[in-house]
GUKE-541968 format. One line per 3 residues: number of its first residue (from 1); for each residue x, y, z of C-alpha. Coordinates in Angstrom, 1 decimal. Example, Ala and Ser with C-alpha at 12.3 -4.5 7.8 and 13.67 -1.06 7.14 Angstrom:
// GUKE-541968
1 = 12.3/-4.5/7.8 | 13.7/-1.1/7.1
This chain:
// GUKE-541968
1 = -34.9/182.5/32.4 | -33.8/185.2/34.9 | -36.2/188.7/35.1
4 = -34.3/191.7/35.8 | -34.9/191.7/39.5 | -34.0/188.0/40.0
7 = -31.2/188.9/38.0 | -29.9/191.4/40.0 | -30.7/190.1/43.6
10 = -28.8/186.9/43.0 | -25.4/189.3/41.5 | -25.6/191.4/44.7
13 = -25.9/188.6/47.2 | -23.2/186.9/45.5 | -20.9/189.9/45.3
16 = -21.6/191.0/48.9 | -21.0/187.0/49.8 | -17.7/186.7/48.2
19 = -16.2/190.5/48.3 | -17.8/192.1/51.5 | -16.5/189.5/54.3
22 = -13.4/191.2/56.5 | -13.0/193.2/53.9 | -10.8/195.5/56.5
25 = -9.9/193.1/58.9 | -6.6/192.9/57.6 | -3.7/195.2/57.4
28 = -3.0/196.6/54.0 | -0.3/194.6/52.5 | 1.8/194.6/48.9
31 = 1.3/197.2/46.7 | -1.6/198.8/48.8 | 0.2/201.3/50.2
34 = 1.2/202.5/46.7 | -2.6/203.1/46.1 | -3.3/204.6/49.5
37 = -0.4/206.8/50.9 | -0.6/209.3/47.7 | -4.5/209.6/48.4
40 = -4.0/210.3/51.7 | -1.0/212.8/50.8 | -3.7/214.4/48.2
43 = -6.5/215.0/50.7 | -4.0/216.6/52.9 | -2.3/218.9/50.3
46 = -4.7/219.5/47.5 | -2.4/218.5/44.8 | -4.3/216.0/43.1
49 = -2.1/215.9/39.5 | 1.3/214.6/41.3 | 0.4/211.3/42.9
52 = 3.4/210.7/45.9 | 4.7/207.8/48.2 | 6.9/209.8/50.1
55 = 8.7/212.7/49.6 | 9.2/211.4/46.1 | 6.5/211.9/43.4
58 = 5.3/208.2/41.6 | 5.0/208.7/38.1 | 5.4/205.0/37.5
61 = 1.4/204.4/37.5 | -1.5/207.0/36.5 | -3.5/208.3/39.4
64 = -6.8/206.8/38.8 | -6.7/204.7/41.6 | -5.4/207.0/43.9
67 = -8.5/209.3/43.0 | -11.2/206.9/43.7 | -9.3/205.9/47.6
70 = -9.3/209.5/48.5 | -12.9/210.1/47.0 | -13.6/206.8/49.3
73 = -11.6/208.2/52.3 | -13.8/211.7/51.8 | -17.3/210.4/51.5
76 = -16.8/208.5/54.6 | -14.9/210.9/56.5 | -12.7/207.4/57.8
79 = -9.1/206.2/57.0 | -8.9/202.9/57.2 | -8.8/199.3/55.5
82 = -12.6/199.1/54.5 | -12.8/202.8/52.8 | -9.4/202.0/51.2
85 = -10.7/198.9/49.2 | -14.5/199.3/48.9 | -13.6/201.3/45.1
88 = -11.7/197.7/44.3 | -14.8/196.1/45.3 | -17.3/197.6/43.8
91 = -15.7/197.6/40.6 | -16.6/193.7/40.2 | -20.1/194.8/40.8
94 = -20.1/197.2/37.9 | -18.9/195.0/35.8 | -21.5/192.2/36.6
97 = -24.2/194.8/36.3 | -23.0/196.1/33.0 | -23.3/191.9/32.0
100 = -27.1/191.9/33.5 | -27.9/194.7/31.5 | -26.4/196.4/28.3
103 = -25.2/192.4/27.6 | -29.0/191.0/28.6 | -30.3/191.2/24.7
106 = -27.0/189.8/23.2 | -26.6/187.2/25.7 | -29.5/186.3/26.9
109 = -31.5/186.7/30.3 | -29.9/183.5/31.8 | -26.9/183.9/29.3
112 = -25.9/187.5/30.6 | -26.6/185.9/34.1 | -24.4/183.7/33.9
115 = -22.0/185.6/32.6 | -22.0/188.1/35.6 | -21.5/185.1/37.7
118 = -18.7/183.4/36.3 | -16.7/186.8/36.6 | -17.8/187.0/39.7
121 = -16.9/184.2/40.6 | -13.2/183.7/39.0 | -10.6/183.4/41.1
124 = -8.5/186.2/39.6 | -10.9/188.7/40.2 | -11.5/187.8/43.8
127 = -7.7/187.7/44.8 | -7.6/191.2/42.9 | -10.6/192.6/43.6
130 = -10.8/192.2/47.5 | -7.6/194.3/47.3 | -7.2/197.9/46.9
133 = -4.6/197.3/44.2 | -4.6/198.4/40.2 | -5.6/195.4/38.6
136 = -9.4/195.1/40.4 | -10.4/198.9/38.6 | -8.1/198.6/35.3
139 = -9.6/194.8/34.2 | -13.1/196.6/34.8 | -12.7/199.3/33.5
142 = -11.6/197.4/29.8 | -14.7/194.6/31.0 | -17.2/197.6/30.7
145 = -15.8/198.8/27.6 | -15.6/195.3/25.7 | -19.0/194.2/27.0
148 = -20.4/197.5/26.1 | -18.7/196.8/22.2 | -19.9/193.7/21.7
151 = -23.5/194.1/23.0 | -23.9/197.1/20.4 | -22.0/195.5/18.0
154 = -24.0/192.3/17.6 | -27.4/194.3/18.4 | -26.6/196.7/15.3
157 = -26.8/199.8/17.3 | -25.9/202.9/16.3 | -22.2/203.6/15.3
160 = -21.5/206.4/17.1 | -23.0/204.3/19.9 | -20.9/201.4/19.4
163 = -17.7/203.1/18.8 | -17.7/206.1/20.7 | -18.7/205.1/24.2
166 = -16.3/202.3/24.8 | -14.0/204.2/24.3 | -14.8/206.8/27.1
169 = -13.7/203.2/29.5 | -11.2/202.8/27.6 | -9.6/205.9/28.5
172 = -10.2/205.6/32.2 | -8.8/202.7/31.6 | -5.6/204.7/30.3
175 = -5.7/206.6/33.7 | -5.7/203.6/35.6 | -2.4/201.8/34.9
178 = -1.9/203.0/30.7 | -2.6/202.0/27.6 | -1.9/198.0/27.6
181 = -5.0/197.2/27.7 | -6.1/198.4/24.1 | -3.8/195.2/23.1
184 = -6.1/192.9/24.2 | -9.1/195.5/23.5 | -8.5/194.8/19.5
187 = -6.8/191.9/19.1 | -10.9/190.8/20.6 | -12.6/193.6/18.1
190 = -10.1/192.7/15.3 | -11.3/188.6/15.4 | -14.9/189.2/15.9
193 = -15.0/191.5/12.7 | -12.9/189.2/10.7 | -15.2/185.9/11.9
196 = -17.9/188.0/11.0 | -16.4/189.4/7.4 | -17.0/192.7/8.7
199 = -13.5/194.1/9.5 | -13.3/196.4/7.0 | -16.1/198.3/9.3
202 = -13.4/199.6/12.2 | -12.7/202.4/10.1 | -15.3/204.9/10.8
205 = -15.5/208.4/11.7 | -17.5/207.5/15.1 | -14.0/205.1/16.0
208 = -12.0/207.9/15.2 | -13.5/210.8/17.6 | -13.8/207.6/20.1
211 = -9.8/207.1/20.0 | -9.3/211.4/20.3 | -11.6/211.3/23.5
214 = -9.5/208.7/25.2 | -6.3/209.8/24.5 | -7.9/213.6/25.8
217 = -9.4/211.2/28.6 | -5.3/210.7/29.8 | -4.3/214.0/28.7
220 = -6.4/216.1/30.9 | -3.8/214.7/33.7 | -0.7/213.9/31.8
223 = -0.3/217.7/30.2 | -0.6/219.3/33.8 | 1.4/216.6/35.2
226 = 3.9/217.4/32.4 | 4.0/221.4/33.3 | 4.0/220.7/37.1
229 = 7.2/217.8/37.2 | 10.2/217.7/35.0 | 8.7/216.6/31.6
232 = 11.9/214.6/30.5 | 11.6/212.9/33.9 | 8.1/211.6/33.3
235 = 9.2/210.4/29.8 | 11.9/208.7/31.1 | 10.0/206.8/34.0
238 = 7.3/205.7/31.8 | 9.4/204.7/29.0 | 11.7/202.3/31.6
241 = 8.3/200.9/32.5 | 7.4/199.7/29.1 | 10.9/198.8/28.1
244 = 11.7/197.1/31.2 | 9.0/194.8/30.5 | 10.1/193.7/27.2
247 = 13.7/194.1/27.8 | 12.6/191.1/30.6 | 14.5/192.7/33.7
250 = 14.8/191.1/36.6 | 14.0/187.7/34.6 | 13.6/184.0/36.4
253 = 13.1/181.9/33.6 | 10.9/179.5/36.6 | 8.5/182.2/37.2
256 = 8.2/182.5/33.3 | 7.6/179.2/32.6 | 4.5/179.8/34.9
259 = 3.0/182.7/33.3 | 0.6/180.4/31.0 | -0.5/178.2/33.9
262 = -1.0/181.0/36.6 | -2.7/182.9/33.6 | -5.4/180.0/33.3
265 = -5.8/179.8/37.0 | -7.4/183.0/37.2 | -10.2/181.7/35.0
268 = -11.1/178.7/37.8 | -12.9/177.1/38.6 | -14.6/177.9/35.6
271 = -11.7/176.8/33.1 | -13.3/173.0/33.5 | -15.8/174.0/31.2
274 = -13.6/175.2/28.4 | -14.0/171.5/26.9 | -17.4/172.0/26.3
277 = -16.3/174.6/23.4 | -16.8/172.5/20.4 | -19.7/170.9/21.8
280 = -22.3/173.6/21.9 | -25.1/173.4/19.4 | -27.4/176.5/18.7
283 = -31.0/175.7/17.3 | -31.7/178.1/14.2 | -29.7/178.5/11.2
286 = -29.2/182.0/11.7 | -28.4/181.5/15.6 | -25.9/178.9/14.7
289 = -24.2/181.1/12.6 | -24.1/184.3/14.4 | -23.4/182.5/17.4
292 = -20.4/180.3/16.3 | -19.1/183.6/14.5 | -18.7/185.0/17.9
295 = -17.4/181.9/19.6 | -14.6/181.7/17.5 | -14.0/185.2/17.4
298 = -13.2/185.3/21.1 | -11.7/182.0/21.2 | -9.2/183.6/19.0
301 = -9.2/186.4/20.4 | -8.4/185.6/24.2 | -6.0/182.4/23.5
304 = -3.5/184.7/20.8 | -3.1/187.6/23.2 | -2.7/185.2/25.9
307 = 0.4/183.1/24.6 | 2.0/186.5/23.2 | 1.7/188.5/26.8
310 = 2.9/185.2/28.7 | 5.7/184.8/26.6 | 7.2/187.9/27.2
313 = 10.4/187.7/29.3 | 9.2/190.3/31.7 | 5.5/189.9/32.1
316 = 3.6/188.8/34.7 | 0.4/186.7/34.7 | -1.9/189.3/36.2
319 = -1.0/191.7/32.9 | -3.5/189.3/31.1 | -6.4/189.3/33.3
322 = -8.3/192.0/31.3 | -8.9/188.6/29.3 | -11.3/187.1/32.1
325 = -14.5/189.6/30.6 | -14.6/188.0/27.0 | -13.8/184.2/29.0
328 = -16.8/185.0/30.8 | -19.3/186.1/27.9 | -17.6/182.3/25.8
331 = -18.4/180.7/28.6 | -21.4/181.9/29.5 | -22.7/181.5/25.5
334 = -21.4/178.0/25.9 | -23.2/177.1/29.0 | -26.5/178.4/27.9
337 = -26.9/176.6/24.1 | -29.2/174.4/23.2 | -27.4/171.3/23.5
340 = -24.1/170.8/24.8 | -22.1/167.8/24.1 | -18.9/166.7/26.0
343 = -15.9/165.5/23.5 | -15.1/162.4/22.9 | -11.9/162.4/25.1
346 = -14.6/163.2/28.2 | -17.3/161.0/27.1 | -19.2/162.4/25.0
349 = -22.4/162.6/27.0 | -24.8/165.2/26.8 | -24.4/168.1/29.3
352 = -27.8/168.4/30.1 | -29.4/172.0/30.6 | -30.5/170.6/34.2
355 = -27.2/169.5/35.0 | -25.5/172.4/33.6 | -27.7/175.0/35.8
358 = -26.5/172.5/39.1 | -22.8/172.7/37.8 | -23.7/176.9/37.9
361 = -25.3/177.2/41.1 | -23.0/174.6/43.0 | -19.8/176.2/41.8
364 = -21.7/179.9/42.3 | -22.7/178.5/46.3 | -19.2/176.7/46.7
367 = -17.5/179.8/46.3 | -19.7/182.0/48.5 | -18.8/179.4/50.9
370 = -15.1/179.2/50.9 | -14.8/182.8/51.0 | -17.3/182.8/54.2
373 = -15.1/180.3/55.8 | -11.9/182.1/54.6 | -13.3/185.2/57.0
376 = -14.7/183.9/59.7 | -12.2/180.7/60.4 | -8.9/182.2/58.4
379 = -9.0/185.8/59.1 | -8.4/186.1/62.5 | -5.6/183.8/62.7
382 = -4.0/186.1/60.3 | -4.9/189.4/62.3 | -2.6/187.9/65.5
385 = 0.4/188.1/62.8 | 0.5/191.3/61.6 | 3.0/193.3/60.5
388 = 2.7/196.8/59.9 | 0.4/197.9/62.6 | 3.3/196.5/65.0
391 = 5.7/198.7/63.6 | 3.1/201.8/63.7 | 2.1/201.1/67.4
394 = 6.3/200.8/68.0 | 6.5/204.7/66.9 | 3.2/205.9/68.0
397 = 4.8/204.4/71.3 | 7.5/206.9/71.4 | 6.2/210.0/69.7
400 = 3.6/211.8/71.7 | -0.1/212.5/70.2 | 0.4/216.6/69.6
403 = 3.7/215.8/68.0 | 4.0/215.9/64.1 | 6.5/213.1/62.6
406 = 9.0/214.7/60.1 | 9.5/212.1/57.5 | 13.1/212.2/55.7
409 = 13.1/210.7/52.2 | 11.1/207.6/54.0 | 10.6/206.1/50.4
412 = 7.8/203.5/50.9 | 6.8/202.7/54.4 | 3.5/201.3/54.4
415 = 3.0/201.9/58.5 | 2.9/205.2/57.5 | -0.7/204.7/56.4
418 = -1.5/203.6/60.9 | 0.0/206.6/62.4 | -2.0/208.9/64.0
421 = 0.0/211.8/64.2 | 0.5/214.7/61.7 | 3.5/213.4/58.9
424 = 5.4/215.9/57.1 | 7.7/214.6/54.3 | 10.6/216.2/53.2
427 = 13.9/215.2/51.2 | 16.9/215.7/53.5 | 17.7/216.3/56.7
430 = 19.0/220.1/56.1 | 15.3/220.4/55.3 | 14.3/220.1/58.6
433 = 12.7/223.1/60.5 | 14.4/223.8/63.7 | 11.2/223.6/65.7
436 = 10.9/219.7/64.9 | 11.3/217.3/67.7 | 10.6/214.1/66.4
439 = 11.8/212.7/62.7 | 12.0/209.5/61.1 | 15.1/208.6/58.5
442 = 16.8/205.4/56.4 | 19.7/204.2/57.4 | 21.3/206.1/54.5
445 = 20.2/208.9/56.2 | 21.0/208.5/60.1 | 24.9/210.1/59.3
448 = 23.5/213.2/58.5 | 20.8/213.1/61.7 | 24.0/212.5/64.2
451 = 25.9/215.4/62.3 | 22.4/218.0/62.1 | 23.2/221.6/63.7
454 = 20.4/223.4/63.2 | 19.5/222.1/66.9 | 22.4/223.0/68.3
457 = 23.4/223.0/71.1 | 21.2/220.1/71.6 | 22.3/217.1/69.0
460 = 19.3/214.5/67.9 | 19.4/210.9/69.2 | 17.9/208.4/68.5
463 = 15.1/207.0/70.4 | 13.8/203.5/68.3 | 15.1/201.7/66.0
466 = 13.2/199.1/63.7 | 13.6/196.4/60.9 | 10.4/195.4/59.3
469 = 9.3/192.6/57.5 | 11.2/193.1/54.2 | 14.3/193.8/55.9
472 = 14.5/197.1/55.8 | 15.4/199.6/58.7 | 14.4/202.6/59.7
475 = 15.2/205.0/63.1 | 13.5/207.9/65.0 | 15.1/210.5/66.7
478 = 14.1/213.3/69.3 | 15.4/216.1/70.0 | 14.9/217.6/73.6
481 = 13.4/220.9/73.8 | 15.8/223.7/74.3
């Protein structure tokens, strides 16, 4: 049996071993710069509502994310790789304390332990959560909510406790990358309360003010974003997002034959255990059947959402990775009964509760480990091959340090995040003041560059030209003072 401050000293050494390492040793690569170049644009024009990558706003993703970065980027007055991702980060931690504690009566002291660990600890959350990406704050944000349910729920608590709160989470949630998650939200609340006979319960006042303050949770950004852009534009972009994915564009029937397999490797190295399911046997009456209830209700709950996402033409495995917070509270229930029995298929031995604490803290240590070694002995192999800093160094090279760097409808450049010169986006090249001297276009663009007057008589040329890792080009011109 954990106390509360064994508890939490072995969750923060294990979070700091596994998601503190080179955290920012490594360029920002992906979708990072989708999270980080409209932060950086907000701290340096106020407008907080219209997240934008470029010159162009991004309506394709709520501005949660982009929030917390430039919150990061403020507090500690830096720009750079380690403020960027430390909100991804420490999201894991929330989650794992919200286990140790609101989850501590339901589960357990080593049970809610346990469980902090094994989410920890799963491979999905570390790929995700060591990034400054959506997935790391939206999975955590539906953790806290669902662990915060189904503590209250089991404990009895009071509900306007149970089913008001969550729902706060829930609509952060919302902010974060929409409302997908409530899919996988109920279909978990739906077969716990049927296991349980209790389903007629989810209609309550308390669940009804719950779902108005989340959807007023998303509102109090999507109205002003609505008044401030081209409302039939928004409604367009997010409807091709949700379409798109069920519509299955840009399907490759090898990557969806995947999705179920890549799915279940973000539960590793845990998913071994899984077996172990039908094997667990709870001591009291009462125990057994409150405990099996709930067992079952998540089994269901996690394997039917599953298969349904994953066979979707268009998903992706990472859209079901809000799944790995009720795999960790099975888990962790199964790993801390009374007796646990492989099946048959296995053995059928006895798990012991001495050998399952070693299989814990090996797997827990062996973790820590790799993710050590990935920093000190992977790391800086990978730092001699980067990318994007080259390309920033390559323009910083030609444009001189009191320069600004006009920007023309750049689109998504992520070495725009490593220049250390003033940027100043706009849309075409007509837009272009006449006392710029350095700008930056597409190739779509460089016709109108060569043919710009406002300069005249002096006529821009251009002064580098790059191709960057994904093939795309871009150019920079002077123009020589009059």
């Amino acid at each position: 049996m954990f106390l509360r401050f064994q508890a939490l000293l072995i969750v923060l050494l294990v979070w700091a071993a596994i998601y503190l390492p080179a955290l920012g040793s490594l360029e920002i690569k992906g979708e990072e710069g989708r999270r980080i170049l409209p932060a950086v644009q907000m701290i340096d024009t106020g407008n907080y509502v219209v997240p934008k990558v470029g010159s162009e706003s991004y309506l394709r993703k709520p501005p949660l994310i982009n929030w917390l970065v430039a919150g990061s980027f403020k507090i500690f007055g830096q720009r750079n790789e380690w403020t960027a991702r430390l909100p991804s980060v420490l999201c894991p931690l929330a989650v794992a304390l919200v286990f140790i504690t609101v989850a501590r009566r339901s589960l357990g002291p080593t049970g809610s332990t346990v469980a902090a660990l094994i989410w920890l600890t799963s491979f999905g959350m570390i790929e995700k959560g060591r990034l400054i990406e959506i997935e790391a704050l939206y999975v955590s944000l539906f953790a806290i909510a669902l662990v915060c349910w189904l503590s209250w729920w089991e404990e009895k608590r009071s509900p306007w406790l149970t089913w008001l709160v969550p729902w706060i989470f829930l609509g952060l949630g919302w902010l974060a990358k929409g409302p997908m998650h409530l899919f996988f939200f109920y279909a978990i609340v739906v077969a716990l309360l049927w296991r349980a006979r209790e389903l007629r319960t989810i209609w309550n006042i308390p669940h009804l003010i719950g779902l108005v303050v989340m959807v007023a949770i998303f509102a109090a950004w999507a109205i002003p974003l609505v008044k401030m852009t081209d409302g039939a534009h928004v409604a367009q972009v997010w409807s091709r997002q949700f379409s798109g994915r069920l519509a299955g564009e840009g399907f490759d029937f090898g990557r969806w034959a995947l999705n179920i397999p890549r799915s279940l490797g973000y539960c590793l190295p845990w998913l071994f255990f899984v077996p172990l399911l039908r094997g667990a046997r709870f001591s009291s009456d009462s125990e057994r059947s409150r405990r099996i209830n709930i067992l079952h209700g998540l089994s269901w709950g996690i394997v039917i959402p599953l298969v349904i996402t994953d066979l979707i033409p268009g998903s992706l495995p990472r859209y079901t990775m809000p799944l790995l917070a009720p795999f960790a509270w099975l888990l962790a229930s199964i790993l801390t009964a009374e007796t646990v029995t492989w099946p048959q298929w296995l053995g059928g031995k006895t798990f012991s509760l001495k050998d399952r604490q070693r299989a814990i803290a090996l797997l827990g240590i062996a973790t820590c480990a790799c993710v050590c070694i990935y920093a000190v002995g992977i790391v800086p192999r990978l730092q001699a091959r980067q990318k994007v800093k080259t390309i920033a160094a390559q323009i910083e090279a030609v444009v001189p340090v009191s320069e600004r760097l006009y920007a023309v409808d750049p689109d998504y450049q992520p070495f725009l995040f490593y220049l250390r010169r003033p940027i100043v986006y706009v849309s075409r090249v007509a837009d272009l003041p006449d006392d710029a001297r350095y700008f930056l276009v597409q190739p779509n663009n460089e016709g109108a560059a060569e043919r710009a007057q406002q300069w005249l008589p002096t006529s821009p040329r251009r002064v580098l030209s790059i191709q960057d890792y994904r093939g795309r080009k871009v150019s920079v011109f002077a123009i020589d003072k009059r």
